[in-house]
C-alpha positions in Angstrom: -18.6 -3.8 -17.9 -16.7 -2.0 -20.4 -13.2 -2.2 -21.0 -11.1 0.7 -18.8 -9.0 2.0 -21.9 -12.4 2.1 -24.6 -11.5 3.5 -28.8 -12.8 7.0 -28.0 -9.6 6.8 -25.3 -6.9 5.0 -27.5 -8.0 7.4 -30.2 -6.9 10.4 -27.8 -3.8 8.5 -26.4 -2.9 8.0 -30.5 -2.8 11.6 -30.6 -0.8 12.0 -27.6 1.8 9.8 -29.2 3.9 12.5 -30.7 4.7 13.8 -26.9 6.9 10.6 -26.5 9.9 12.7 -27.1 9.0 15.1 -24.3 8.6 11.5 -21.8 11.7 10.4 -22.8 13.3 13.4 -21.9 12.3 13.3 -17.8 11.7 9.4 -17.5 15.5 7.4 -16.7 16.3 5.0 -19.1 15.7 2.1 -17.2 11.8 2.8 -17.3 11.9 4.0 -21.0 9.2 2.6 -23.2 11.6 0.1 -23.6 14.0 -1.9 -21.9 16.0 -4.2 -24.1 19.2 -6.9 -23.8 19.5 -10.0 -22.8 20.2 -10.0 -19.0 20.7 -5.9 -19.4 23.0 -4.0 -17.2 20.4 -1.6 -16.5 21.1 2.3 -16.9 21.8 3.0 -13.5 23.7 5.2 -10.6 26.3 2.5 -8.8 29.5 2.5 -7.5 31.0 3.7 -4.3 30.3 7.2 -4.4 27.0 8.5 -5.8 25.2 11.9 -6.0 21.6 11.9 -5.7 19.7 15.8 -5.9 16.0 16.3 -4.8 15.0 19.0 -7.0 11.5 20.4 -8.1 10.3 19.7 -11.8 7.3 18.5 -14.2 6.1 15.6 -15.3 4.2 14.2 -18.1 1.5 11.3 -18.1 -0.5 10.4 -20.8 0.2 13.6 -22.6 -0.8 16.1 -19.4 2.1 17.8 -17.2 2.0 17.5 -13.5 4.3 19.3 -11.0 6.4 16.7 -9.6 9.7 16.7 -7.2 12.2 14.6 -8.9 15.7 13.3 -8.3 18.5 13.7 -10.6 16.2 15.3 -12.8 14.0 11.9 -13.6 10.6 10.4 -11.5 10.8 7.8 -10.7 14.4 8.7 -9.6 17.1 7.0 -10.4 18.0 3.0 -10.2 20.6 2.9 -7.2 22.4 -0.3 -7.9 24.8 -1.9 -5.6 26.3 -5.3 -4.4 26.4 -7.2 -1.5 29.6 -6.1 0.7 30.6 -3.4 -1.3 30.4 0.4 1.2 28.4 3.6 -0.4 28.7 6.6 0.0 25.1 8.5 -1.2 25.4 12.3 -0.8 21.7 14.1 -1.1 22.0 17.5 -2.5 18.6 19.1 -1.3 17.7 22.2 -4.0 14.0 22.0 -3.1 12.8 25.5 -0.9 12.0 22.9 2.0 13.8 20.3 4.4 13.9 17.0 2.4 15.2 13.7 3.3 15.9 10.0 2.1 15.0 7.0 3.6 16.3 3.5 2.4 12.7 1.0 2.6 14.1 -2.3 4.0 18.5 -1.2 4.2 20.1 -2.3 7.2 21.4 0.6 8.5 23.0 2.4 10.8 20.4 4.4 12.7 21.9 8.3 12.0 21.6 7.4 8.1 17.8 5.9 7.9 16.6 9.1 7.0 13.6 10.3 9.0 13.9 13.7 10.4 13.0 13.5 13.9 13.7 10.3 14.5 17.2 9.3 13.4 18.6 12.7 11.6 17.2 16.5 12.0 16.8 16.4 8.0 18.6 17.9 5.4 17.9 21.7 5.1 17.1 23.6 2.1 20.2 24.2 -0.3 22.8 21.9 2.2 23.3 18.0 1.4 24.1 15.5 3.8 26.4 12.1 3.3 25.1 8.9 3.7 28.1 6.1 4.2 27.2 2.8 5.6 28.3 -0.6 4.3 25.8 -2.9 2.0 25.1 -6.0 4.0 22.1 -7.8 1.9 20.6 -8.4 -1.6 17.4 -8.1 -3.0 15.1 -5.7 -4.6 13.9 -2.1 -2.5 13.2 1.3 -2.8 13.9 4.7 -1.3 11.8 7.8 -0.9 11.5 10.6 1.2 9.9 10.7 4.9 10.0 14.4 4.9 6.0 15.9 5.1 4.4 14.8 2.1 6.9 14.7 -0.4 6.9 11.1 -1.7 3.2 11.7 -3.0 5.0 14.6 -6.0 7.6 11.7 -7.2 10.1 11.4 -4.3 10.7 7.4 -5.0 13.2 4.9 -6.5 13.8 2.3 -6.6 17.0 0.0 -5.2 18.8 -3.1 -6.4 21.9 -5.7 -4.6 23.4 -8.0 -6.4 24.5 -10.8 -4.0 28.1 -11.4 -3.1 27.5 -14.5 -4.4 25.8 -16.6 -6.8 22.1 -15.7 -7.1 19.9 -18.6 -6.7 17.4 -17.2 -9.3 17.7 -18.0 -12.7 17.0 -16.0 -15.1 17.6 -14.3 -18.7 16.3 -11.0 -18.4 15.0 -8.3 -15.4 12.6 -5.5 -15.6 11.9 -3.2 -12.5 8.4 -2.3 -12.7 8.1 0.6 -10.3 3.8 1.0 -9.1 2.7 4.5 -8.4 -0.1 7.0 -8.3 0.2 10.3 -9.0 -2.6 13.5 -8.8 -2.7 17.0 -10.3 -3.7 18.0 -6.7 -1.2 19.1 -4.1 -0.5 16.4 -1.4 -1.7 19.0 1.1 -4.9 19.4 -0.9 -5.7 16.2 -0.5 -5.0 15.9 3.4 -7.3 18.8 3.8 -10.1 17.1 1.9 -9.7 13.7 4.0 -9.8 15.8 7.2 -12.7 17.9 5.9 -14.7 14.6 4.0 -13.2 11.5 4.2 -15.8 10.1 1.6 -14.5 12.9 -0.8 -13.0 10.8 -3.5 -15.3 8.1 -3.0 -17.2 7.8 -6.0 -18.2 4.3 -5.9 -20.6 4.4 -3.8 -24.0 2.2 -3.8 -26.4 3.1 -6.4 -30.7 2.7 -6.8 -28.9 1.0 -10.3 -26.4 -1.2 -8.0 -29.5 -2.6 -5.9 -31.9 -3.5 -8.3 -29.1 -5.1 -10.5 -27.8 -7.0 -7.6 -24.5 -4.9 -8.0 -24.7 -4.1 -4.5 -26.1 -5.2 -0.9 -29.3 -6.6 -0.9 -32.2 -4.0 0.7 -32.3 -5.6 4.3 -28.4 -5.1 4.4 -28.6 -1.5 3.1 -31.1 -0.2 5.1 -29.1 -1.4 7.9 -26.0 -0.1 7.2 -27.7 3.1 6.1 -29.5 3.1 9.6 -26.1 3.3 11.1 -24.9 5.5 8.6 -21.7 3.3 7.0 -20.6 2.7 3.6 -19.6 -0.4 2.6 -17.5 0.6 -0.5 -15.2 2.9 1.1 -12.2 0.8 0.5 -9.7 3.3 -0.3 -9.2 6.6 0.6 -7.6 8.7 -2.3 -9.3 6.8 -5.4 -8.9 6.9 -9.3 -11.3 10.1 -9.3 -8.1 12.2 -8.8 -5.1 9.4 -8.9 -3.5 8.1 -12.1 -1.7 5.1 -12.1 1.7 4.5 -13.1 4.4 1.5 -14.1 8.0 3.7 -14.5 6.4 6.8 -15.1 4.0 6.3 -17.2 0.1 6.2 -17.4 -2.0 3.8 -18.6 -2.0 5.9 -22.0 1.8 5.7 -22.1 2.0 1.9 -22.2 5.5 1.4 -20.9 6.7 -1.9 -22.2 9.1 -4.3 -21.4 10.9 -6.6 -24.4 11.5 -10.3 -23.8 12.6 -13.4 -26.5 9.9 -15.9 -26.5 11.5 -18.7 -24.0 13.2 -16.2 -21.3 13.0 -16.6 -17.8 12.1 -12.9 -17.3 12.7 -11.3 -13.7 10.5 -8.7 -12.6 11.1 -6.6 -10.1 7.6 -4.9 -8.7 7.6 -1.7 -6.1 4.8 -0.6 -4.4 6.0 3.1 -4.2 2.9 4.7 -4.0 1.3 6.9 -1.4 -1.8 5.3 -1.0 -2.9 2.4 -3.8 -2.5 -1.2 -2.6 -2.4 -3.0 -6.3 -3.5 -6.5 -7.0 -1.1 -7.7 -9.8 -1.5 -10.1 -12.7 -0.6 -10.7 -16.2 -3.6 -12.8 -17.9 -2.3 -15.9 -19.8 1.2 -15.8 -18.0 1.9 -17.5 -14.1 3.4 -15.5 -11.8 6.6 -17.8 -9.5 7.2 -15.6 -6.8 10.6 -15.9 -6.0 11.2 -13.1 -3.5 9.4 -11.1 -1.4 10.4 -7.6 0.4 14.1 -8.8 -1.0 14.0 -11.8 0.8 14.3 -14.8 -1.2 11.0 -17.3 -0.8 10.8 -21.0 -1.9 9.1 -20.5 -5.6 5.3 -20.4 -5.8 3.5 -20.0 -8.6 0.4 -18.0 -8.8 -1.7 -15.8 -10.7 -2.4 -12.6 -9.0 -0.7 -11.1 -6.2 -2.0 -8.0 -3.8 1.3 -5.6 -2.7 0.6 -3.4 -0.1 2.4 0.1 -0.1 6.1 -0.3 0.2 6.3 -3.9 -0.1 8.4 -5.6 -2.9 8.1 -9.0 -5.1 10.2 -10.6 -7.4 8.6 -12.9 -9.6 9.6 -15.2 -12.4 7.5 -15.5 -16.1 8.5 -17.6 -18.8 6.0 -16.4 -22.2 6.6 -19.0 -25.0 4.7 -17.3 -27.3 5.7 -14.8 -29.9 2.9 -12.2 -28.6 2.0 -9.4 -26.0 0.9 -9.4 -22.7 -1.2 -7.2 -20.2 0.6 -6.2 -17.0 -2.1 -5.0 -14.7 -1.9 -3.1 -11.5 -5.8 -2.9 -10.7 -6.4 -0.4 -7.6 -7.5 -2.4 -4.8 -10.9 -0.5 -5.0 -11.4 -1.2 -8.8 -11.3 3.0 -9.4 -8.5 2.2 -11.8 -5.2 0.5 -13.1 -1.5 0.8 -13.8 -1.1 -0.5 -17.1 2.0 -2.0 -19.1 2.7 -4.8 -21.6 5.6 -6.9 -22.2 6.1 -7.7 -25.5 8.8 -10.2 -28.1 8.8 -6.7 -29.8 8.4 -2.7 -29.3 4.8 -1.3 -30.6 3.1 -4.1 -29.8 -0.4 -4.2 -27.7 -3.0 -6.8 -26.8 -6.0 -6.6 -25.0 -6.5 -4.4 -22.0 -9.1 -6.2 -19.6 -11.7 -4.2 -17.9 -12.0 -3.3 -14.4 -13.3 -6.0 -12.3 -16.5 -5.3 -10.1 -15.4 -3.0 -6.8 -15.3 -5.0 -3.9 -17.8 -4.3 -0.4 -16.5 -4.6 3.1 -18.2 -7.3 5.0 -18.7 -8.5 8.2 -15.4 -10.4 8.5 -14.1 -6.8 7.7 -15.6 -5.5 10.8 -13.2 -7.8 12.8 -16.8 -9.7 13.6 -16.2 -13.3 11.9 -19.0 -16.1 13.1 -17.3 -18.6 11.1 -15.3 -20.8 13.9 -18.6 -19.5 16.6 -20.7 -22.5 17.4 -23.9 -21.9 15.9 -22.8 -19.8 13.4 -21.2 -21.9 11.2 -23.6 -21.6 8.3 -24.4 -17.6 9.1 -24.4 -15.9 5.6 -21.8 -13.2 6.6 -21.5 -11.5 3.0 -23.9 -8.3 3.4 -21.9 -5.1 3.3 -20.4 -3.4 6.6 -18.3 -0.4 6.6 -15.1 0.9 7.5 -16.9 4.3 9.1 -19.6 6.9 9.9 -19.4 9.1 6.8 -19.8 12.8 8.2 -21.1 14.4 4.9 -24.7 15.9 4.3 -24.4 13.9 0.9 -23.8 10.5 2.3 -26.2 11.1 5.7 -29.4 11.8 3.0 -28.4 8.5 1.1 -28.2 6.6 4.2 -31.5 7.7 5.3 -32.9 6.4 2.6 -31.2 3.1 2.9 -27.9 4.2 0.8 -30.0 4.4 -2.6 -28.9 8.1 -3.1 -26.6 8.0 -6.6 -23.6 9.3 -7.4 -24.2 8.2 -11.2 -21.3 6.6 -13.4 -20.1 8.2 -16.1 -20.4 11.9 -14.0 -17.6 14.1 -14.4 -16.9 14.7 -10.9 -13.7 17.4 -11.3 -16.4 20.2 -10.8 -16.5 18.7 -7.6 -12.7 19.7 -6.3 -13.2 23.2 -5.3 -16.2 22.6 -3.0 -16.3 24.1 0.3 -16.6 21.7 2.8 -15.6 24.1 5.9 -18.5 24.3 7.5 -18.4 20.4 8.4 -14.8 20.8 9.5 -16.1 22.2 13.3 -19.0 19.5 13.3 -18.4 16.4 16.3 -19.2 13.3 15.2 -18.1 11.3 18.2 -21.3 10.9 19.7 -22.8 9.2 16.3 -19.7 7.1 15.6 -20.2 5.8 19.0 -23.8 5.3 18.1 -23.3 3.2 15.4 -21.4 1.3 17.2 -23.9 0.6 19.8 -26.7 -0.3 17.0 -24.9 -3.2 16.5 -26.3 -4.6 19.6 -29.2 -6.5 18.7 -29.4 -6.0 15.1 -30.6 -9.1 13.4 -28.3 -10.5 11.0 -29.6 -13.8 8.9 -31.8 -14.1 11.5 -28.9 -14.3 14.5 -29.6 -11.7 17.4 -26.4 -10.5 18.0 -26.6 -8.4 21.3 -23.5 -9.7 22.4 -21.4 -7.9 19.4 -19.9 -4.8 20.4 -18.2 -2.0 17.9 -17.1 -0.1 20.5 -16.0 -2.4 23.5 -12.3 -1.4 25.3 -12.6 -4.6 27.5 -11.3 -6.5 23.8 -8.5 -3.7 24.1 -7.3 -2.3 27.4 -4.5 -0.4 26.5 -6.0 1.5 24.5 -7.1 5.1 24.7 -10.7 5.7 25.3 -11.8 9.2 23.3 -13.3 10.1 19.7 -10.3 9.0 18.0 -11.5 5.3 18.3 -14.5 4.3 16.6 -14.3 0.9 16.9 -12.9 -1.8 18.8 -12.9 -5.5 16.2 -14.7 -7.9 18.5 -13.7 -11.1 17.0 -10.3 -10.3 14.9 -9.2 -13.7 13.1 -5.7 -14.4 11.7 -6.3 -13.2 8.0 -2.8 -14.5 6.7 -4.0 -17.6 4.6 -6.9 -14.9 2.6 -6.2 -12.9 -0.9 -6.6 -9.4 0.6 -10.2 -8.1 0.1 -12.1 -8.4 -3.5 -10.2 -11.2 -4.5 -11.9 -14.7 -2.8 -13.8 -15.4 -5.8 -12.2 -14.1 -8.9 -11.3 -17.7 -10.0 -7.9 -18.4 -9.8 -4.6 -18.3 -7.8 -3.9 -15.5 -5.6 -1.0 -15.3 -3.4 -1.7 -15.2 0.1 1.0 -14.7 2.7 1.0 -18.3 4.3 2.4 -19.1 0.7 5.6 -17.7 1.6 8.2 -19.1 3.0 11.7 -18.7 3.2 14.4 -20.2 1.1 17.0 -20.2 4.0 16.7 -20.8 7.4 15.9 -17.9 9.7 19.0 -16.6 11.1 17.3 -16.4 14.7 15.1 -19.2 15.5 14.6 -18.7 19.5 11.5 -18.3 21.2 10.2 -14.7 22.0 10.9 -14.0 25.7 7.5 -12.0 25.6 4.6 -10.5 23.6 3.4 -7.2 22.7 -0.3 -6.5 21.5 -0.8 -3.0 19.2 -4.2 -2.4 18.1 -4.4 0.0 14.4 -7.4 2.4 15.5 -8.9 5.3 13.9 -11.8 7.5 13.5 -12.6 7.7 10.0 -15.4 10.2 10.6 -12.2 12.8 11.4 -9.7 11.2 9.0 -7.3 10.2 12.0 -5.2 7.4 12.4 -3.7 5.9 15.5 -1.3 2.9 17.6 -3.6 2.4 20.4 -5.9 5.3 19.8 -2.4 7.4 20.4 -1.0 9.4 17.1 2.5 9.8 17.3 2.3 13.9 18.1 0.4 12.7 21.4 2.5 10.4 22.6 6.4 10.9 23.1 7.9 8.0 24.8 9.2 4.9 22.5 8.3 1.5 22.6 11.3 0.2 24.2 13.3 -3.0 23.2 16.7 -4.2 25.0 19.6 -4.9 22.3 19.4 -8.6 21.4 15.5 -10.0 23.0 13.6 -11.6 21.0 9.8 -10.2 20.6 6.6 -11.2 19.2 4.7 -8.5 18.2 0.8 -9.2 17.7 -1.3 -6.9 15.5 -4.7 -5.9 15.8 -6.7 -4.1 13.1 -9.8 -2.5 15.1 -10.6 -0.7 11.5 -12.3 -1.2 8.6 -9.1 -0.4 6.2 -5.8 -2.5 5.5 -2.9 -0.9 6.7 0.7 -1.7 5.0 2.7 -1.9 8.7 6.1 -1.2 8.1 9.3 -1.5 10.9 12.7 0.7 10.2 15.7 -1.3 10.8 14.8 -4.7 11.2 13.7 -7.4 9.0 10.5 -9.8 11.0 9.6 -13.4 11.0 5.7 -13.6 9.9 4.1 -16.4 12.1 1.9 -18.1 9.4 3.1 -21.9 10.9 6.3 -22.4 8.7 8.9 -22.7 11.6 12.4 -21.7 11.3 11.7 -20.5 7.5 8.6 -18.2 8.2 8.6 -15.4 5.8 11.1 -12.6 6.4 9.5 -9.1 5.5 10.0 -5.9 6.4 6.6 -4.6 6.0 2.5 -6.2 6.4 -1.0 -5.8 5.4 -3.0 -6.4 8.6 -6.5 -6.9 6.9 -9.5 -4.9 8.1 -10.6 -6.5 11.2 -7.6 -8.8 11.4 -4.7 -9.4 13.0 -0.8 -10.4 12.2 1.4 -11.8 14.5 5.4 -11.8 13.7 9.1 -11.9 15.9 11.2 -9.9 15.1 14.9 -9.9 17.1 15.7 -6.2 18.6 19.6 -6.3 17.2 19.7 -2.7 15.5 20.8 -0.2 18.2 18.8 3.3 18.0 15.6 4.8 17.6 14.0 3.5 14.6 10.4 4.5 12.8 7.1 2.6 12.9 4.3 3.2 11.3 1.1 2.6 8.6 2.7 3.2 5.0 -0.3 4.9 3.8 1.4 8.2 4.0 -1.1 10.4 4.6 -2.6 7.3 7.6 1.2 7.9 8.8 1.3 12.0 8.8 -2.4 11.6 10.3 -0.7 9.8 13.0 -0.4 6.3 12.9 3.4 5.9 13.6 5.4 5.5 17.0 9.4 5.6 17.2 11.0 2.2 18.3 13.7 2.7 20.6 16.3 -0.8 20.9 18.6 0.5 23.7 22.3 -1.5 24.3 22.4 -4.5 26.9 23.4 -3.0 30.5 22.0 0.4 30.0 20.0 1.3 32.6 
């Protein structure tokens, strides 16, 4: 495979270079090409009373100008930098032509200043401001973005630091926030209407005639089952690289944002998954990675080489590079359709080798929430032909499955021809009967040569509570704990990967009781309509709150019936994950729940209000996958 950045492309990025005065001009100078000083106070807004104004602007990436929303005049916007026990006030100016918001990702809050209209505040209106004023009771890294329609997909991110009160108990010389993004020349609402419409529509990594006789792809048994049932085992992601570009600070792959370090440093870096849709695996080649906190919560130090972050999560790491020379930061889509790219360098103007894009990865069985592994008999199945993530309604995609997926969508095709196409006349077409089809082939198909009539894809007996109508595809029949896994595509790339029973906490959990009871939640969908669900519910269906009583103690037990991770994310509260590290399980404030897995975490209800919960893919979320949390006071009735 050739490299992702090849000489034709630096050539044209070369030429780009004399726009770097135009970047500088929009980017803050904390994500500047480079960030130098030992231990630098970073350019920042701090203090006790800061101004922060949402306003509509452009950006430039890798020489091309996007329309963005910006804050302060900057995207990312600006580094909000505060310290433990100090009070802020933050007052929002809105000067966009539409309510606009800000929500704090992982702040302890008050519940009136969390920021989601609807939920917590009625918004800020167009032209008016509103006052933020609560007191800063933790440290760490996080970010905060707007939960108002669509907006955080133009730019509406930033990204937070606390200082502790105290002494921190990482060392180090020298930080770098390294903000992960992707950005698109399309309007977020374009892109909703083409999910809704296609939900294949930026997939253009599908299997190939090529990919099968290579041995890139399934072998021909497995397609011509999964094209029987009309499922795609590549659909990882649903905005891709075909219309995404991928950013560190700002700045496209092209751009090359790069960080300065002395040859000996402990270096901190501070990553942010503010995208709207990309869950990144991480590494610099030739460099560990010691994670030393994760969603601002500081971890026992483990050292890895690649890490996945999920959408709205956050992890500190330490790296020490003793060499006088550069290194790749990479930031490789989940679905191998592209990368965020930076280096980090002893000097400015320095490069090294960018590596290529890894093979895509193909949903499995395990995927389907059907793992044999721990079934008697099973125990030596061959599990690793393809399964999907969902019934793929297009005319395109039915004519390749009928001919066992071998229909090409060939590399190397300009595919931006391909935005304006009119899909309406699908939009009216019901699929429910052939998703629920699928599902029912499952009985009986022959697998490695196990019968497996007892596997159902569509079964509500494995989830009672959940609504019974098109917006469920499938039900997982066997979801595992996927906790001690890499995240998908990464079991066999050779090296360390961070997986979340790694984690645990440096300090003991601040609440170590028991839960008093247990709550299951199942993360459904019908990819065939592009909607998204708690419980085959979406949040404009269902009005009443999942109710908590100030103070109990809940475990909270997540079940992915889909073929798609989803980033889970809780306002308000902080969560123990139960990965079997007692009273110093990890404490996060948001989880990937693997396709066809489950997550299990307590969390204590002791933040009075209603409170957000929902999928931090934002356009899974505006789809509907979110309910409101409501954690009443003790004695009301």
């Amino acid at each position: 495979m050739n490299s992702v950045f090849d000489r034709r492309q630096f050539l044209r990025g070369a030429a780009l270079a004399s726009g770097a005065a135009a970047l500088s001009a929009w980017l803050p100078a904390w994500a500047q090409t480079v960030s130098a000083g030992l231990r630098p106070t970073l350019p920042t807004v701090s203090g006790e009373d800061i101004t922060l104004t949402i306003a509509r602007q452009s950006m430039t990436i890798d020489g091309h100008r996007f329309r963005a929303i910006g804050i302060n005049g900057t995207v990312p916007a600006p580094l909000v930098r505060l310290r433990e026990g100090q009070r802020v006030r933050l007052n929002v100016v809105n000067q966009l032509e539409e309510d606009s918001s800000i929500h704090w990702h992982g702040l302890l809050v008050p519940a009136k200043h969390d920021g989601v209209p609807g939920v917590s505040f009625p918004g800020i209106k167009p032209g008016s401001s509103y006052l933020y004023d609560f007191p800063v009771i933790q440290s760490g890294t996080y970010w905060y973005h707007s939960h108002s329609g669509l907006q955080e997909q133009e730019g509406h991110y930033g990204p937070i630091i606390i200082d502790p009160a105290g002494d921190d108990p990482v060392a180090y010389d020298r930080e770098h926030v390294i903000v992960l993004a992707d950005h698109s020349p399309l309007s977020p609402e374009a892109i909703f209407r083409r999910l809704k419409v296609n939900p294949g529509h930026f997939n253009f990594q599908r299997q190939t005639l090529a990919g099968l006789l290579s041995g890139r792809d399934q072998p021909l048994k497995d397609r011509l089952d999964w094209g029987q049932m009309r499922m795609d085992p590549t659909d990882i992601s649903d905005v891709t690289g075909s219309t995404y570009t991928y950013l560190v600070n700002g700045h496209g792959p092209f751009d090359n944002w790069t960080a300065l370090f002395t040859p000996g440093e402990r270096v901190r870096l501070r990553v942010i998954n503010a995208s709207a849709m990309t869950t990144f695996n991480v590494r610099i080649p030739g460099l560990p990675l010691t994670i030393v906190q994760a969603d601002g919560q500081n971890v026992v130090p483990v050292t890895v080489d690649e890490f996945q972050i999920g959408v709205a999560e956050t992890y500190d790491l330490i790296v020490t590079p003793s060499e006088d020379k550069a290194f790749t930061l990479v930031g490789e889509a989940i679905d191998r359709s592209g990368m965020a790219r930076a280096t980090l360098a002893p000097r400015a103007g320095m490069t090294t080798e960018v590596p290529p894009l890894r093979k895509r990865p193909l949903a499995d069985m395990k995927d389907m929430g059907m793992d044999m592994s721990s079934t008697p008999g099973m125990e030596g199945m061959d599990m690793s032909g393809g399964a999907p993530r969902g019934v793929d309604p297009s005319a395109e995609k039915n004519a390749s499955a009928r001919l066992g997926g071998t229909a090409a969508v060939m590399p190397g095709m300009d595919h931006s021809g391909m935005s304006g196409m009119d899909h309406s006349g699908m939009a009216g077409m019901d699929h429910s009967a052939m998703a629920a089809e699928a599902g029912d082939q499952m009985n009986g198909m022959d697998h490695g040569g196990h019968e497996m009539a007892s596997m159902k894809m569509r079964d509500f007996a494995n989830a009672p509570q959940v609504k019974r109508d098109p917006s469920v595809q499938t039900i997982s029949p066997m979801p595992v704990d996927r906790t001690g896994e890499p995240g998908q595509g990464l079991a066999d790339v050779g090296h360390k990967v961070l997986v979340y029973k790694d984690l645990m906490a440096l300090e003991r959990n601040p609440d170590v009781r028991a839960p008093g009871r247990s709550i299951d939640i199942h993360l459904t969908g019908n990819m065939e309509r592009f909607m998204w669900s708690f419980d085959g519910e979406k949040m404009s269906d269902h009005h009443e709150p999942i109710p908590f009583t100030e103070g109990e103690r809940v475990r909270i037990n997540l079940i992915n019936d889909t073929m798609m991770g989803h980033p889970i994310h809780i306002h308000g509260h902080f969560f123990e994950l139960v990965t079997g590290h007692g009273d110093h399980a990890p404490r996060k404030h948001t989880v990937i729940v693997q396709p066809g897995g489950k997550v299990s975490w307590d969390f204590t209800a002791d933040a009075v209000g209603d409170w957000a919960f929902h999928c931090h893919l934002l356009y899974h979320m505006h789809a509907g996958m979110m309910r409101v949390v409501s954690v009443r006071p003790k004695g009301d009735a």
